[in-house]
C-alpha positions as CSV (number, residue, x, y, z in Angstrom):
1,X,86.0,69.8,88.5
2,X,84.0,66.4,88.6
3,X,86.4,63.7,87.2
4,X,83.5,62.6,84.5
5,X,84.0,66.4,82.6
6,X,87.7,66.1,82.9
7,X,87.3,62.7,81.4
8,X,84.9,63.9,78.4
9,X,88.1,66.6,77.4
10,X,90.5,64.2,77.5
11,X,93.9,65.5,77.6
12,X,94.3,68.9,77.0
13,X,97.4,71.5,77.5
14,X,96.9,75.0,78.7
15,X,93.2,76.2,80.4
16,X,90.4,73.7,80.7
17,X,88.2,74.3,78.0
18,X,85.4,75.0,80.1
19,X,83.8,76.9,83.6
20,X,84.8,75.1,86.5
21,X,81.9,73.3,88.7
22,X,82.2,76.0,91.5
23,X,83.4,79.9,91.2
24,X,84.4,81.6,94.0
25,X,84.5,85.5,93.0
26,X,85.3,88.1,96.3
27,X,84.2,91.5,95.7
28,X,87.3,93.3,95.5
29,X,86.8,97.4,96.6
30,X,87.0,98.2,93.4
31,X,84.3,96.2,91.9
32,X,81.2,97.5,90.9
33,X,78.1,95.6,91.7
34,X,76.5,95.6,88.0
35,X,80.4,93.9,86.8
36,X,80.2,91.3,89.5
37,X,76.8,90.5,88.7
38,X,78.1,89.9,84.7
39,X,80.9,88.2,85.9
40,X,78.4,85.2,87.3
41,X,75.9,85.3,84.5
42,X,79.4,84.7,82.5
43,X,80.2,81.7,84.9
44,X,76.9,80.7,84.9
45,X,76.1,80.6,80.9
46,X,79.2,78.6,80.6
47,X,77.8,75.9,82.8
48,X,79.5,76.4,86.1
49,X,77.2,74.6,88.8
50,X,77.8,77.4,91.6
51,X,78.8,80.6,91.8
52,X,79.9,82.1,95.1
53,X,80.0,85.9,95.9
54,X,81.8,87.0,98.8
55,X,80.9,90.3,99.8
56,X,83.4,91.6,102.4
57,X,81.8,95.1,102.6
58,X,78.6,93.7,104.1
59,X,80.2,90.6,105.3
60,X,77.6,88.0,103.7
61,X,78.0,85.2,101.1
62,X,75.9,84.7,98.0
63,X,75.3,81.2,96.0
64,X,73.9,81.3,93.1
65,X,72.6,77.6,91.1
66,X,71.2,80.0,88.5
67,X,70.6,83.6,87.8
68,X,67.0,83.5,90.0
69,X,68.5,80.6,92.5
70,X,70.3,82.7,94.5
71,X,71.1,82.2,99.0
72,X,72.6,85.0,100.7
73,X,74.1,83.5,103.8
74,X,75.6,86.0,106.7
75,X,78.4,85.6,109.1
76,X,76.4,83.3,111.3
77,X,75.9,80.4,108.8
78,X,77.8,77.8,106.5
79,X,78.4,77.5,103.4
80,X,78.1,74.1,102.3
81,X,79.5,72.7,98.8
82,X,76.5,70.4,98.6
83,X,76.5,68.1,95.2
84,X,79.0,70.0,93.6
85,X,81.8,69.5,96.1
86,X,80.1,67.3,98.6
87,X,81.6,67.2,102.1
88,X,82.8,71.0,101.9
89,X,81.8,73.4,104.4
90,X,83.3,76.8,105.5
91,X,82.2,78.9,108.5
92,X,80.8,82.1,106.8
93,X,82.6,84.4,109.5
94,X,86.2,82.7,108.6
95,X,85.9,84.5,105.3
96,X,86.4,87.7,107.4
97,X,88.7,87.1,109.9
């Protein structure tokens, strides 16, 4: 969460009134495709910054900015935070080990 919307909310008690600036939702087996891909429209709409979808059945990562802004990375690449968390990279494959 950048510290300039925690700011804006003040002090609150309970959940953050608000999507946090990066999702990270893993495909669980029991996940359908079509309810993951509400779940980051959800995230997205409510102003979350990145939405990350880690797919273990095909073993690739997808980023999503925006519904249509979307990088599928595979086991062989980073993932990289970029402005929302700057500085914060993850090997692909150590999702999967």
């Amino acid at each position: 969460m950048r510290q300039e919307r925690v700011e804006a909310v003040g002090d609150s008690r309970g959940y953050f009134p608000g999507a946090p600036d990066m999702v990270v939702e893993v495909i669980s087996p029991s996940d359908r495709y079509a309810e993951v891909a509400e779940k980051v429209q959800e995230w997205l709409n409510a102003d979350a910054r990145m939405v990350v979808v880690v797919n273990p059945r095909n073993k690739t990562v997808q980023v999503y900015r925006t519904i249509t802004d979307v990088v599928t990375l595979s086991e062989a690449d980073t993932l990289d935070g970029g402005d929302v968390v700057p500085g914060w990279r993850l090997r692909v494959a150590a999702s999967f080990a």
